[in-house]
C-alpha positions, 0 to 999 in steps of 0.5 A, a space after each residue: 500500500 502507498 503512503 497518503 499524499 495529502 495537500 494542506 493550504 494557507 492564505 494571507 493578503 496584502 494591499 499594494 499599487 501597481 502599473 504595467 509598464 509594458 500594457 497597452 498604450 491606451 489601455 489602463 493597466 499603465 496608470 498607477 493603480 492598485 488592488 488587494 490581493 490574496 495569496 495561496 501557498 499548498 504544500 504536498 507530501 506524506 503525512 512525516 514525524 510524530 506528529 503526523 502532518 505535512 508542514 507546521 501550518 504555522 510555520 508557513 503561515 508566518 512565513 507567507 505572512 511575512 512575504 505578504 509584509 515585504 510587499 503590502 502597502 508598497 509599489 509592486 514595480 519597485 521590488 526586484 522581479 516584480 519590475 512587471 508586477 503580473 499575477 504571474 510574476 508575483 506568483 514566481 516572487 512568492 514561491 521563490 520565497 517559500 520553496 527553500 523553506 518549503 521544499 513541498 510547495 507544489 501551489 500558488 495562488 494569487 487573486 484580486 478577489 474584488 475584481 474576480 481574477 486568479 493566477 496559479 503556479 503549479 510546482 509539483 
């Protein structure tokens, strides 16, 4: 019998502004302008150890708290790889930031929810 693949999820958020400098001419994503967004982190892997869990949640919670922290209330474009601040990009900033800690980061989620818009990076 193979052990039990189990999949466990945190989520924090954060406020920032943003442009595209790369958008369209006519087109509003080059204006400053921002939004809040919400993060997803997934990690993927057997149930380990005494205590029988994945990851600390915990521990993960802070540490996609603090990535959060390094951006929330700032200029997206201001921080290194986020030059072009997409959802794509910031879904790369993100498992960046958690994948050494993390080496079971299999997901990032990254959303606007007030304007219903979604990216997900898949690392398994």
């Amino acid at each position: 019998m193979t052990a039990a693949i189990f999949e466990i999820t945190k989520a924090a958020g954060f406020d920032a502004a943003h442009r595209l400098p790369g958008g369209p001419a006519d087109g509003p994503y080059t204006r400053l302008h921002g939004h809040s967004f919400r993060v997803e982190a997934t990690l993927r892997g057997p149930a380990l150890g005494p205590v029988g869990w994945v990851a600390d949640l915990g521990d993960l919670d802070g540490a996609l708290k603090a990535a959060c922290a390094a951006l929330d209330h700032s200029l997206l474009n201001d921080h290194e790889g986020l030059e072009s601040p997409t959802l794509e990009a910031l879904c790369e900033f993100f498992a960046t930031r958690l994948k050494t800690t993390f080496p079971g980061l299999s997901r990032v989620v990254v959303s606007r929810p007030t304007v219903g818009e979604r990216c997900a990076l898949d690392l398994a």
